[in-house]
ZALO-78498 format. One record per residue: residue in three letters; x, y, z of N, C-alpha, C, O in turn. Coordinates in steps of 0.05 Angstrom, whole numbers, plus 5000, padded with zeros to 4 digits. Layout:
N
ALAXYZXYZXYZXYZ;...
//
This chain:
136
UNK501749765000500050005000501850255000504050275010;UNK500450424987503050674983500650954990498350984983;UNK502551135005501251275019502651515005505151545008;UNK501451644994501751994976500452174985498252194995;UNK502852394978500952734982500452894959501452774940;UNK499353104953499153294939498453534950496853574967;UNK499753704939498754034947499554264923501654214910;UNK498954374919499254634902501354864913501054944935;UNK503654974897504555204922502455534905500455574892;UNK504155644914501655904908502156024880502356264883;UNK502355964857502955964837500455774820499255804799;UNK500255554846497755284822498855054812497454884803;UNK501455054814502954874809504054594828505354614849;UNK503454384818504154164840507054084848509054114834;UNK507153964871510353824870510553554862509353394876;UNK512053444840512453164834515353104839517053254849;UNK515752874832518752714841517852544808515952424799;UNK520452624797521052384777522852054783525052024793;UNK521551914777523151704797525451534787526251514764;UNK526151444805528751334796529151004788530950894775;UNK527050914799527750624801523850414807521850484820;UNK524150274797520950134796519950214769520950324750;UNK516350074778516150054754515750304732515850294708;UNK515350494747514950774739517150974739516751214740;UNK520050844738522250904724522751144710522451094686;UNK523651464716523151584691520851754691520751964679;UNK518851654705515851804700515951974721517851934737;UNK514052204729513352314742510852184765508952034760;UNK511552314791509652164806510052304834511852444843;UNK506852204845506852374879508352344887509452134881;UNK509352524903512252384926509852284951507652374956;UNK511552054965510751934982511451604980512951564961;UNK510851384992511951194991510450915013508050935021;UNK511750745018509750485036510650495065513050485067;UNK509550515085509050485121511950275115512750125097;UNK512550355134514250185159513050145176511550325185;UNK513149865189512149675211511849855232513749965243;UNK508449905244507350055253506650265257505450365277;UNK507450375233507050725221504550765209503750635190;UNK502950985221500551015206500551235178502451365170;UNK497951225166499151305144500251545145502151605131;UNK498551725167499352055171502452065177503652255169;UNK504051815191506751865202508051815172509951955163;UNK506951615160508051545137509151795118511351885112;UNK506351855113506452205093508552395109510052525096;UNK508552405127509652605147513452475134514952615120;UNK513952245144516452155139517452215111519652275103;UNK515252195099516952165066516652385052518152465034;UNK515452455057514752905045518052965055519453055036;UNK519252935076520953025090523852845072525752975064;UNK523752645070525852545055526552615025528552635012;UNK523252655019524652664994522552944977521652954954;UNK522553054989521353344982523053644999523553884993;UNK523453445027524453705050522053825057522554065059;UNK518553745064517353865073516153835093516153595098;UNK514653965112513453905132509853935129508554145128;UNK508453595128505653785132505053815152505453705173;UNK503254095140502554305159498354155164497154045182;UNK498054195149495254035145493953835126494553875103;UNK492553645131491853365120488953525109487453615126;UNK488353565082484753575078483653395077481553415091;UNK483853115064482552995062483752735054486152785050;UNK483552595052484652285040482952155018480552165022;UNK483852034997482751844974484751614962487151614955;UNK482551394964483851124967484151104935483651304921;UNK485050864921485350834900486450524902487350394921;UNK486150474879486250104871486750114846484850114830;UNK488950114838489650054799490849754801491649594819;UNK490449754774491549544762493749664742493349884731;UNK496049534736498149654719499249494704500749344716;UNK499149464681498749364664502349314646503149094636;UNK503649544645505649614640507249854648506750094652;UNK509349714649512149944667512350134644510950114624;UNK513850294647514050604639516050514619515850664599;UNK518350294615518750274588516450094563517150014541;UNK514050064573512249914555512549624563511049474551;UNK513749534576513049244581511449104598511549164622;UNK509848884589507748834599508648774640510948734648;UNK507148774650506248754687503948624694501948654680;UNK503748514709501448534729503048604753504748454762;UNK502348924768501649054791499049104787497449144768;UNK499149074820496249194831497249324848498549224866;UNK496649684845497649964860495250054875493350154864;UNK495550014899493650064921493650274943494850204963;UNK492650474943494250654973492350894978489950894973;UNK493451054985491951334996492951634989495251694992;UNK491551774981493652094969491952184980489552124979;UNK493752444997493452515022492552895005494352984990;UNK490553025008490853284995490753465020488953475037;UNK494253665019494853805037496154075032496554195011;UNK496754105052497954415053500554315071500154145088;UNK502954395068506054415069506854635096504854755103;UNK508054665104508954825121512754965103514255145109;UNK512854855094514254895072514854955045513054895030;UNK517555105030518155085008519654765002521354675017;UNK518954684985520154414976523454464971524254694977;UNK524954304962527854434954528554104946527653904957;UNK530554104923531753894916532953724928534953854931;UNK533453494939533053304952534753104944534253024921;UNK536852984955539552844947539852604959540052624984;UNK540152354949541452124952538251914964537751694975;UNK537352034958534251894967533751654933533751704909;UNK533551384953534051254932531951144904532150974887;UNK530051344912527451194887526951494877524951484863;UNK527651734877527752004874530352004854532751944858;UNK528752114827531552304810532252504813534552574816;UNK529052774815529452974818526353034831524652854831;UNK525853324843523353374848522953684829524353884828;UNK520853634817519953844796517153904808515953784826;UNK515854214787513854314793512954314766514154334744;UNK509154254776508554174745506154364746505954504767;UNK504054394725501054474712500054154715500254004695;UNK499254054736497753784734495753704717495153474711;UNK494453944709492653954685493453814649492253694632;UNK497253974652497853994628499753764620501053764600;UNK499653494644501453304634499553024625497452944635;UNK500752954607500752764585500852444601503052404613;UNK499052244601499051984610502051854608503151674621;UNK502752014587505651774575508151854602509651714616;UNK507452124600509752184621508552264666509252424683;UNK507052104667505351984696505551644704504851424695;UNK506751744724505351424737502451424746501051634747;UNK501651204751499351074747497151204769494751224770;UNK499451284787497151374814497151734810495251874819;UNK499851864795498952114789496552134770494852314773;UNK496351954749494452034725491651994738489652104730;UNK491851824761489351774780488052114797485852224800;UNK491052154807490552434822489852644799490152834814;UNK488952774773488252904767485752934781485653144794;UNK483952814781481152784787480752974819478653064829;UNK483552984830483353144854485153494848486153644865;UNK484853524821485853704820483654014832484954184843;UNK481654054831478954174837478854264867477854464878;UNK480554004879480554044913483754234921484854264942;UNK484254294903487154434909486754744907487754924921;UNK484954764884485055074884483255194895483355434895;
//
């Protein structure tokens, strides 16, 4: 189960992490990541915003579950995953800032969530458009 955030900074623009490694290799995607043994999801989000964004949340709005099926990894080859988890829509106590040696992280960029393309999303960002409405 994989536990994600999203938030907008004051511009409208989201924070993503292009990733480094899995099946979504390359693609753009929420930052956030899976519990460690006895971590709830809020500690979860809290841990990994901070590793690999540098942020602190400030507030949780709301939570939405999600259940994909994935069919194929980000170079086109066939899969069966099943991508299961929670994206968390919040507010930051923070500016984000680039983020080093974190090992499933290439870079963290700012995007128009509106204006990206399926080819270049993982499976649970192209999911999070649908929460784009609750940001602004």
């Amino acid at each position: 189960m994989g536990i994600y955030g999203i938030w907008s900074n004051p511009q409208g623009r989201v924070v993503l992490i292009r990733k480094a490694r899995g099946p979504y290799v390359g693609l753009l995607d929420l930052p956030g990541g899976s519990p460690e043994p006895g971590e709830s999801p809020e500690e979860t989000l809290r841990r990994e915003l901070v590793e690999e964004c540098g942020v602190r949340v400030a507030a949780v709005r709301s939570w939405h579950a999600f259940d994909l099926r994935v069919s194929r990894d980000s170079a086109g080859r066939p899969i069966d995953f099943r991508h299961k988890g929670q994206i968390a829509v919040l507010d930051v106590a923070d500016k984000h800032f680039a983020v080093h040696d974190v090992e499933d992280v290439a870079a963290v960029e700012e995007h128009d969530l509106a204006g990206l393309s399926a080819a270049e999303c993982s499976a649970p960002l192209w999911e999070a458009r649908a929460l784009i409405d609750l940001l602004l």
